[in-house]
Structure formats: structure tokens, C-alpha cells
C-alpha positions in Angstrom: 33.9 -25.4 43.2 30.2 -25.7 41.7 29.3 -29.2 40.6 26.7 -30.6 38.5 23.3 -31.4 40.1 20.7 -31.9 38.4 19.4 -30.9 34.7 17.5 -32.4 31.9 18.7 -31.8 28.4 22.4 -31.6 28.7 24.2 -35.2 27.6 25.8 -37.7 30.5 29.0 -36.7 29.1 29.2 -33.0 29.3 27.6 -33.4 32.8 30.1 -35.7 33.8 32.9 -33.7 33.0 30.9 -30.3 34.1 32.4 -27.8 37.1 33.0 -24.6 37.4 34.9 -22.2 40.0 33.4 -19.3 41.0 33.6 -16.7 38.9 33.9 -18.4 35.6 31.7 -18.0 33.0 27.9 -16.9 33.7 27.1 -19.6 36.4 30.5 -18.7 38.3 29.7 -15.0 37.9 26.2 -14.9 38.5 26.9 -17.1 42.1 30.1 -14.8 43.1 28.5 -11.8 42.1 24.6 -12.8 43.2 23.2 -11.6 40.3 21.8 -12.6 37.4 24.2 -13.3 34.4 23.2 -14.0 30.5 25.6 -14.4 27.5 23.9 -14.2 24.3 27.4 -16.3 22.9 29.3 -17.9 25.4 32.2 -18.6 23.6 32.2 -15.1 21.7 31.8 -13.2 25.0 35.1 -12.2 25.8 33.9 -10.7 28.8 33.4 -14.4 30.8 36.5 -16.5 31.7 36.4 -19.7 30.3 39.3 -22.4 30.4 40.5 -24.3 27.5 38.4 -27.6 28.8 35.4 -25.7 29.5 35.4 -24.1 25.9 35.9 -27.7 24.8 33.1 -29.2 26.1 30.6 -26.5 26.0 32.0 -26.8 21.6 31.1 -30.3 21.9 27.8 -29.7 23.4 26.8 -27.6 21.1 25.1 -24.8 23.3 25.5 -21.0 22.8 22.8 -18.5 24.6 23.2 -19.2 28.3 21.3 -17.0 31.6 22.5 -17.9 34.8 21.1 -16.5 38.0 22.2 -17.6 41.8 20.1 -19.6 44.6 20.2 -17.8 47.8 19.5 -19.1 51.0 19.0 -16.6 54.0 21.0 -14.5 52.1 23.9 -16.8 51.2 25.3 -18.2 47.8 24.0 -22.0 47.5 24.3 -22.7 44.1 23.1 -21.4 40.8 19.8 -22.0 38.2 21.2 -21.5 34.3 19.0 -22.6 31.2 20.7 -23.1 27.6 19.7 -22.2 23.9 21.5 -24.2 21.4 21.3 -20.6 19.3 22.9 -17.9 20.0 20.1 -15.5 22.0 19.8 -12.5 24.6 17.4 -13.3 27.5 14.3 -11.1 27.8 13.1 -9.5 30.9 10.2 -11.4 31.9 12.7 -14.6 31.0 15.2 -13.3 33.6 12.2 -12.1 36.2 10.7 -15.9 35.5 14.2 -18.2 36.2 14.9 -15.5 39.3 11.5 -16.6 40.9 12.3 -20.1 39.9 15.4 -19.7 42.0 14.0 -17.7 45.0 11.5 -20.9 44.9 14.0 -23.9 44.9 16.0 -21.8 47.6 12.9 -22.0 50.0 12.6 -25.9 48.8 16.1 -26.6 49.4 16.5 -25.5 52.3 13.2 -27.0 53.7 14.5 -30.2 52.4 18.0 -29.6 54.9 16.1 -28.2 57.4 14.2 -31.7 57.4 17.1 -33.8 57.0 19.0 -32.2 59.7 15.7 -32.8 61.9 15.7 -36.4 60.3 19.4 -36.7 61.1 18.9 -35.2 64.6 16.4 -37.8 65.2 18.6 -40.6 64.0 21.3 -39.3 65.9 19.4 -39.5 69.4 18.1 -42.5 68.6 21.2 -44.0 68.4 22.4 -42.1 71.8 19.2 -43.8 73.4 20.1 -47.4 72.0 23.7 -46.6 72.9 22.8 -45.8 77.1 20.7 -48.9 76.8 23.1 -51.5 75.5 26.0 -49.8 77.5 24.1 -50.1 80.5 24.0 -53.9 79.2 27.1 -54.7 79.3 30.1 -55.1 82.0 32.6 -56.7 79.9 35.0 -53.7 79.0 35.7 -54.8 75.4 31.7 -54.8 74.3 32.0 -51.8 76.0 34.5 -49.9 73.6 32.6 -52.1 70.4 29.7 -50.6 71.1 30.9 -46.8 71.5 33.3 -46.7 68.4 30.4 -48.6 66.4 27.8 -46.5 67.8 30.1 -43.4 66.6 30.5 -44.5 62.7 26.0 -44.9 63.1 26.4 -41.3 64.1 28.4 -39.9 61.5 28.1 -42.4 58.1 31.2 -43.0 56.2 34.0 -42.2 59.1 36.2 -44.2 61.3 36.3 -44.2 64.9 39.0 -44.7 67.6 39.0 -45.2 71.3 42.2 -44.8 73.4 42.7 -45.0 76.7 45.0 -44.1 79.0 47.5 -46.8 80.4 47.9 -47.8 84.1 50.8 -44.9 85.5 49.5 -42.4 82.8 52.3 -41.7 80.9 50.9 -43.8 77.3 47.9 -44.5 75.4 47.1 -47.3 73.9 44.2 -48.1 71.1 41.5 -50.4 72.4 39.0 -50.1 69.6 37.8 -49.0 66.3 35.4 -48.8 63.8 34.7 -48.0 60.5 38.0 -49.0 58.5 38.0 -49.9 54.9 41.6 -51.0 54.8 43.8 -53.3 56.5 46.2 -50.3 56.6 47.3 -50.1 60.4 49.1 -47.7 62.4 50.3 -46.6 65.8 48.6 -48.7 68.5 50.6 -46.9 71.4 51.9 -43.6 72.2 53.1 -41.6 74.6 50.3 -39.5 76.4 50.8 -35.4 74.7 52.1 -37.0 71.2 49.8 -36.9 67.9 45.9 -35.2 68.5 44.7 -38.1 70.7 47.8 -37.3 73.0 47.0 -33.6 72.9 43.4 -34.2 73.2 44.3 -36.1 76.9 46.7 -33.6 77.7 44.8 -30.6 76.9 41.5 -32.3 78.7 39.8 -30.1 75.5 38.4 -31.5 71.9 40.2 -30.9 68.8 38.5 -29.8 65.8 41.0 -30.7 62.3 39.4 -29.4 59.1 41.9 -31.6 57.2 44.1 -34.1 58.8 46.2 -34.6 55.9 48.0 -31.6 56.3 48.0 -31.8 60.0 51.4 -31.9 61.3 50.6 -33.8 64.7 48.9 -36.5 62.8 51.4 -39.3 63.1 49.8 -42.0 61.3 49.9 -40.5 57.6 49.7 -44.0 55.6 46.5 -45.4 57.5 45.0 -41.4 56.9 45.8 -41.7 53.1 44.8 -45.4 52.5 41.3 -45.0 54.5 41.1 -41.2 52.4 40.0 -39.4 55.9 39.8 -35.7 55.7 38.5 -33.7 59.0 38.7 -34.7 62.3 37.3 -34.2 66.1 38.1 -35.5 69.4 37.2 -35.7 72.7 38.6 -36.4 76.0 36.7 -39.1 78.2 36.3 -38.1 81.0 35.5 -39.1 84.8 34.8 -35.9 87.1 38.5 -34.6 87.4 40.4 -37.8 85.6 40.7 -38.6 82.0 40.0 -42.0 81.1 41.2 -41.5 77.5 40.1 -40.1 74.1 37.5 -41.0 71.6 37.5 -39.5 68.3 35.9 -39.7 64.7 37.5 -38.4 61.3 34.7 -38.8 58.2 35.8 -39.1 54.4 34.6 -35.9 53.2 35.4 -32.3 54.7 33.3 -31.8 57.3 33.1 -28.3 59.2 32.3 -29.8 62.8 29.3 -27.9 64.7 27.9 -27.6 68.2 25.5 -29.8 67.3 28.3 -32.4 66.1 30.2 -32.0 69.8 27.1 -32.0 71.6 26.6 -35.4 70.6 30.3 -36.5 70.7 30.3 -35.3 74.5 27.0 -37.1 75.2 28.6 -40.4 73.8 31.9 -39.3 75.3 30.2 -39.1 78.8 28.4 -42.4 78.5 30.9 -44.1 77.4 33.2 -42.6 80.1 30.6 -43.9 82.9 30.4 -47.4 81.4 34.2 -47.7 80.8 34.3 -46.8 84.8 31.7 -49.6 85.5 33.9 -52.3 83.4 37.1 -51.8 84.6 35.8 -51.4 88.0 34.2 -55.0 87.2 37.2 -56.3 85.8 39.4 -55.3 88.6 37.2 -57.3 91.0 36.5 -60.2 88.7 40.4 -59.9 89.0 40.6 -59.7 92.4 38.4 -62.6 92.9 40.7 -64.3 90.9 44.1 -63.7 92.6 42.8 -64.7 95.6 41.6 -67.8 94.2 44.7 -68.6 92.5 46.5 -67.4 95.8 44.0 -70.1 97.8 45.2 -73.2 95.1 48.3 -72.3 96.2 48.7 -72.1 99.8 46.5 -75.1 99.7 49.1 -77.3 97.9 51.3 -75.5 100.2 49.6 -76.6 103.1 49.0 -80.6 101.9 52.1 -81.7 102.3 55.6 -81.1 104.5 57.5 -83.6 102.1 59.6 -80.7 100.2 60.2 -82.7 96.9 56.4 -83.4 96.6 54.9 -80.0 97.8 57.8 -78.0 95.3 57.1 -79.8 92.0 53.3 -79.4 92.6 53.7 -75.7 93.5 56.0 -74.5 91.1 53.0 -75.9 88.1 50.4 -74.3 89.5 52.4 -71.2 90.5 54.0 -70.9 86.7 49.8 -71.8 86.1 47.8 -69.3 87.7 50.8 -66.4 87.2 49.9 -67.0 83.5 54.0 -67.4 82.8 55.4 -70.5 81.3 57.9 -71.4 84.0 58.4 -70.8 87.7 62.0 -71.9 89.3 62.7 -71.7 92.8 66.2 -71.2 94.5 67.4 -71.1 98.2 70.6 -69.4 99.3 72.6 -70.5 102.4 75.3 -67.6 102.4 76.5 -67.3 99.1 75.6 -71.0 98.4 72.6 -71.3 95.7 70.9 -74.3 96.2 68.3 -75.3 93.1 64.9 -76.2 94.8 62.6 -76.8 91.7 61.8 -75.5 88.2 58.8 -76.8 86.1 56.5 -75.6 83.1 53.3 -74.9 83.7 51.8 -77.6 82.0 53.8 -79.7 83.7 56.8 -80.5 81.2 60.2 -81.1 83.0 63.5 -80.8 81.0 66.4 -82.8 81.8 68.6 -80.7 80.3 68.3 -77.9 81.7 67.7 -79.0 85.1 71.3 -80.1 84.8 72.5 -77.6 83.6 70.2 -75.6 86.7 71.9 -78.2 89.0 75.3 -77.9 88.0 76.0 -74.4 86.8 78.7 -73.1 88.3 77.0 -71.2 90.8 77.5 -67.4 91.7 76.6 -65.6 94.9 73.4 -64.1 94.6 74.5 -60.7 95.3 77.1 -61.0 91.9 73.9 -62.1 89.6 72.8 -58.3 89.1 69.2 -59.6 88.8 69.2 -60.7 92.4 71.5 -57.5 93.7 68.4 -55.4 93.0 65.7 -57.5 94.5 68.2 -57.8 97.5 68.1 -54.5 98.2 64.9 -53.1 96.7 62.8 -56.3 98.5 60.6 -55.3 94.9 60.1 -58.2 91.9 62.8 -57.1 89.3 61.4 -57.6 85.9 63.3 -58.1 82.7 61.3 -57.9 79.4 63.9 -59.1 77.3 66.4 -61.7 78.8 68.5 -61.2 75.9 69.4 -57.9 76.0 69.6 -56.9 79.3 72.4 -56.9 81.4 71.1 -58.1 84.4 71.1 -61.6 83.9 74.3 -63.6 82.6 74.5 -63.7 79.1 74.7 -67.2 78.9 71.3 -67.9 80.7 68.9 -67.0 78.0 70.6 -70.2 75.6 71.1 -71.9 78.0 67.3 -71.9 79.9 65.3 -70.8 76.7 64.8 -67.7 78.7 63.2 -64.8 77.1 61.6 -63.1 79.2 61.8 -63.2 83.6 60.6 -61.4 86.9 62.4 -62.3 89.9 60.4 -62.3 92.7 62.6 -62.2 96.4 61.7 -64.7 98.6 62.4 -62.6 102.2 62.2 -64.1 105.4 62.0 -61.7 109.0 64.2 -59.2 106.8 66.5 -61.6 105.2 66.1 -62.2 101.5 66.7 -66.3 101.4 66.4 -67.1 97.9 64.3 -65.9 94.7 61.5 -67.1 92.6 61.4 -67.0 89.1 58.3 -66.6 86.5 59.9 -66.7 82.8 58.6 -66.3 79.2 60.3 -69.2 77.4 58.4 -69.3 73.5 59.0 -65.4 73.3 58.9 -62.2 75.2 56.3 -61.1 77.1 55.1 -58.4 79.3 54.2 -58.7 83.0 51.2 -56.6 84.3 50.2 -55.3 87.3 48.2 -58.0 88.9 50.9 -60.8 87.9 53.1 -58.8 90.0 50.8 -58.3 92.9 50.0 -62.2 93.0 53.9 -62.9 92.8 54.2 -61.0 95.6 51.4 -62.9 97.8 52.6 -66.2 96.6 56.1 -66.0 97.7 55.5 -64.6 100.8 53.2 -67.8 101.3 56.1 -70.1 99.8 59.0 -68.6 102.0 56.4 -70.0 104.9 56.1 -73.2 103.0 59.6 -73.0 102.8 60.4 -72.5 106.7 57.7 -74.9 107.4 59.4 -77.9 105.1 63.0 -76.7 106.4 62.1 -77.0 110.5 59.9 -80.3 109.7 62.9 -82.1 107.6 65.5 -80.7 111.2 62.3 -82.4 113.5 62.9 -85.6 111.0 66.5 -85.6 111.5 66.3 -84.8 115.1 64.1 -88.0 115.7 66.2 -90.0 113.8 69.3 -89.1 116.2 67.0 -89.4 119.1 66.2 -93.2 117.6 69.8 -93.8 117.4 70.9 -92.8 120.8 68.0 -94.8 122.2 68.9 -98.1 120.5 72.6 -97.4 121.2 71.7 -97.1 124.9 69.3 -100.1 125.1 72.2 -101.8 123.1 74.9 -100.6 126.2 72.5 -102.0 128.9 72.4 -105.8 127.8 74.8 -107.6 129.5 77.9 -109.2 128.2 81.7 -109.2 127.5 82.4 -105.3 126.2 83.5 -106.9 122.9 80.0 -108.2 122.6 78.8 -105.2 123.7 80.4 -103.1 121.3 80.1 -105.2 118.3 76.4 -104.3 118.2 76.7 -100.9 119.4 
């Protein structure tokens, strides 16, 4: 389609309304045909197509004598140069020699004025790429990180949205961490399985993806957000790390846009940036992580270590346990056989219910082996976790009423290759998901508490031990007094 430009003595109203395919009238002829093309009555010439609006508003305007000639650039239709008489009127020659140097001239203009903006746009472009690696470089906290790459992406490419994926721990989703650019509170898919819709084919593939229009693209799989935020084409482009794939970054702009080298030149320098500096964070946050567990796991073992009174050194561990596994409840259970004995349970901010610690306390109790939940960490020696209570069946149905349980890991508490008893981290307000490093610390604290545990159980038989030692010593200082046996005995 040719549009409207620029022009002087045409009204607003007929240039509003003015476009014209190619090959209609003498501007669509004279471009599809590059050569010049003259009427000396447009709307007499039955020779040029004209639709029933065109003839309308070219009526209303009021021209008649029209010579169209086209703008070549290297060769290539660009556009078109017409002038107007309100008369009807056949072009001379000098007339048509004069408007085809006029065109040959705004050609050479035109395309010095692109060549200057693509060299002004280049610029711009590696200007942002430089301020990009600096405030990358900046930066260790992941989610600045992604900010600053989507954000420097929409800089890159104007009026466009940009989305950053990355792959999810076991590599078998993605899951959108950021984005930029987004007009509308439309939303979308925020996880997907790695190979679905072009960001999943982008990580599978390990290879960009060029889409001239994503509206007719049958992998796109969020069609309301594309429509609302009027995105057209499309690229994307793995991040990647040497031989692993961190993810996917893409950008999709409002107009059609035929992607170049140029274009993916810049996306893979961005994409390997932010690739490196994505590396950095996570590798920060694992050990800010790290540092953490084992500072959680030293709180721990250090209320585990204050004290050998067990009703003291449970309540306090089970709150900071429930605290520092970021759950809100942790519950701990003994076995003796297929006896369940109910240690402690507490919130983690330190909220105790009556209620259900009767109803803890006095449940009829099942061998752990018939609680399913318990089965499998029995004989996997794993955490079991169960995202939602409610509808799985290895919990008893009526233990999400009657705990407020939602959501629960049971961690085995295993003792020289005996599983004694289980702890429990729950989700009571609503469902929740347990990641890696909750599972990990889990792990370390329990196998600290089942020492705790042992500690507690052969101090309380010392206790008892001294107390029948105390006993038989009084009875036998009692024995050696003198005196009639009834005396004796009395006493004793």
C-alpha cells in the first residue's frame, strides 16, 4: 500500500483519506511499472483503475490532470512523485524530464537521510549495549538483572515488548521472570512446559526464531495479551551459557518489522551479556543461600544444643524450625512400634492452638506405615511433599479440616537406619510450593533433631536411672537402722 507523505496544496481531508495499491491509477502504475505515468483526465481515463472511494475523493477534490513518476532507490520502488492540475491537461516533455530529475534527486536524499538514521540508530543502539555491560556488571541481584536486560531491549527497538524466560531447576518448564514494554494489563502464560509456544521452541531448538506476524502464528499461545498490546513480528533468542541454555529472551515490536542481521547481532550481544550476568546472580544467590541454610541450620542445632529438658528444647525448635524453613508450621512425632507419640507442633510466630493439639493428642492414632504419607518416606528415606493436602490421597481426608492443613512435606526423622518418627513443615493460610533449598535444610535439620532427639531420650533414662539409684540407696540406709522389723518396714 502507498500512503500519503508529504504534499502542499491538497486539503487535510483528501490526504487523510488518501492510499493507493499498487497499480491503481497513475501513482500505483507509475510505481509497479517504474515509469512515468500522466493522465490528462483522471476520471475519464478508462485506462487507470480507480475504486469507487478513490473516484469519490479525487470528485471532491476537485483535481483532473495528474503525472506520476516513481522514486527509485538503487534500483528499487520507494515510493512515487505526482503533481496535480485542477484542469484537465497532458504533461509536456520537459515537464515529465523536470519531475523525473526531481525524483532521481529526492531518491539520493532519501536515502542519505536512512542511511544516516540507520547510522544514528546504530549508534544509539551500541550505546545502549555499552550502558547495558556497565550496569549489568553493576548489579548481582538477579532480578535488576532481568529489569535491566528486558528494559534495555524495548531502548533497542522503540515501541515493542520484551520477555525474559528462564529455564526452571530439572529443565523440563519455563517460567517468565521479566518484561518490558506492556501497554496493557492484559496478561498471559507465566509458565510452560520447555518445547511449547516459540519461547519453548526457541530453548529447545538452542536457535532464534524470526515471526513476521505473530498473529497468525500457530505456536503463539498467548493470543489475547498479542491482540490487546497489537504486537505484530517477532524474534527470539536462546540464552545461552557455553553448552547450557539458561533461557530465552525475546522482543515482538507493534509494526511489521522484517528482522535483519544487524537486528540479531544486537539481540545475541544482549543475549550473551545477559546470559553471563544471569550466571553471576544466580551463582550469588545460591551462595547468599547457602550462607543462609547454614545459618539457619547453626540457630538450630544451637537451641538444640541449650537444653536436654525435651518440653523446653521441642517448643523452642519446632518455632524457629517452622521460622527459618519459611513454612507456617512444623510438628514433630515419635513412633515406638506402631505407637505415634505427638512430640510438639507450633506456628512459626509462635501461636499454639488448643484445639488442634487435642485433637493432635488424641486422634485415634494409626501406625505410621497405614498413613500413606509416612509409607513413602519409610521406604524412600526422601521428604514426601504434598502441594495440596486436600486432594491428595496420601494424607487422611480428615487431616486438612481438621489441622487447617493445606499444604505439607514430611520430612523422616531416621536413626542408624530406622525411620523413628517424622517431621512436618505445612502451609496452613493456603497452598504453597516447597523449593529446593527448603528441602535441603529439612533434611539437615532433622538429621540434627533425631540427635537432639536421642540425646533428650538417653538423658530423661540417665534421670530415671538416678532416681532408682536414689531410691534403693535410701531404702537400704532405711534397712540398716536398727529396730523391731515393723519399724523397720514402716519407713521402708
Amino acid at each position: 500500500m502507498l500512503v500519503y507523505e508529504r504534499g502542499i496544496g491538497l486539503s487535510p481531508d483528501f490526504v487523510a483519506h488518501l492510499t493507493v495499491r499498487p497499480g491503481e491509477g497513475t501513482t500505483g502504475r507509475s510505481y509497479l511499472e517504474q515509469e512515468p505515468t500522466w493522465t490528462d483526465d483522471i476520471l475519464a481515463d478508462d485506462s487507470l483503475h480507480l475504486d469507487d472511494r478513490q473516484r469519490t475523493l479525487i470528485s471532491r477534490e476537485g483535481y483532473r490532470g495528474v503525472l506520476s513518476v516513481p522514486i527509485l532507490i538503487k534500483g528499487q520502488p520507494y515510493g512515487a512523485l505526482a503533481v496535480y492540475w485542477w484542469e484537465a491537461r497532458v504533461p509536456d516533455p520537459p515537464q515529465v524530464s523536470l519531475l523525473v530529475a526531481l525524483a532521481g534527486q529526492a531518491a539520493v536524499a532519501l536515502e542519505n537521510a536512512r542511511l544516516y538514521q540507520a547510522a544514528t540508530d546504530r549508534g544509539r543502539r551500541l550505546a545502549t549495549l555499552a550502558r547495558l555491560h556497565a550496569t549489568l556488571t553493576a548489579s548481582l541481584s538477579l532480578e535488576d538483572v532481568l529489569d535491566r536486560v528486558v528494559q534495555s531491549v524495548v531502548d533497542l527497538f522503540g515501541s515493542s515488548v520484551s520477555r525474559l524466560w528462564l529455564v526452571d531447576e530439572g529443565g523440563r518448564t519455563l517460567s517468565l521472570r521479566a518484561s518490558a514494554g506492556a501497554m496493557t494489563t492484559v496478561g498471559g502464560a507465566t509458565q510452560m512446559p520447555v518445547g511449547e509456544g516459540p519461547m519453548g521452541r526457541i530453548v529447545t531448538t538452542r536457535a532464534p526464531l524470526l515471526v513476521a506476524d505473530l498473529r497468525e502464528d500457530a505456536r503463539a499461545v498467548n493470543g489475547e495479551r498479542i491482540r490487546a498490546e497489537g504486537i505484530i513480528s517477532f524474534a527470539g533468542i536462546p540464552l545461552l551459557l557455553g553448552d547450557r541454555v539458561l533461557g530465552a529472551l525475546s522482543v515482538s515490536v507493534r509494526e511489521r518489522h522484517p528482522f535483519d542481521e544487524e537486528d540479531l547481532g544486537l539481540l545475541h550481544s544482549l543475549g550473551s551479556q545477559a546470559a553471563t550476568a544471569i550466571q553471576n546472580a544466580l551463582l550469588y544467590a545460591e551462595t547468599r543461600r547457602s550462607l543462609e541454610e547454614t545459618r539457619a541450620l547453626l540457630d538450630v542445632t544451637e537451641i538444640l544444643n541449650s537444653t536436654l529438658e525435651p518440653q523446653r528444647l521441642l517448643k523452642r525448635v519446632a518455632i524457629k524450625i517452622a521460622q527459618v524453613c519459611a513454612v507456617d508450621r512444623c510438628t514433630i512425632e515419635r513412633w515406638e512400634a506402631d505407637r505415634v507419640l505427638p512430640l510438639m507442633s507450633q506456628s512459626a510466630d509462635g501461636r499454639r492452638d488448643p484445639r488442634m493439639w487435642a485433637a493432635f493428642t488424641t486422634l485415634p492414632s494409626q501406625p505410621p506405615r497405614e498413613v500413606p504419607a509416612h509409607a513413602r518416606a519409610i521406604e524412600t528415606r526422601r521428604p514426601v511433599v504434598i502441594e495440596d493436602a486436600v486432594a491428595s490421597d496420601l494424607v487422611p481426608v480428615e487431616w486438612p479440616r481438621t489441622f487447617g492443613l493445606r499444604s505439607t512435606m514430611v520430612v523422616p526423622l531416621i536413626r542408624q537406619d530406622e525411620t523413628i518418627g517424622v517431621m512436618s513443615l505445612d502451609y496452613c493460610e493456603r497452598p504453597g510450593t516447597y523449593a529446593p533449598w527448603q528441602v535441603k535444610l529439612a533434611v539437615a535439620i532433622a538429621g540434627q533433631l533425631v540427635l537432639s532427639l536421642e540425646n533428650a531420650r538417653l538423658y530423661g533414662e540417665a534421670q530415671e536411672r538416678l532416681r532408682e539409684t536414689g531410691t534403693l540407696l535410701a531404702v537400704g540406709e532405711v534397712l540398716s537402722q536398727p529396730g523391731e522389723p515393723a519399724e523397720v518396714m514402716r519407713p521402708v
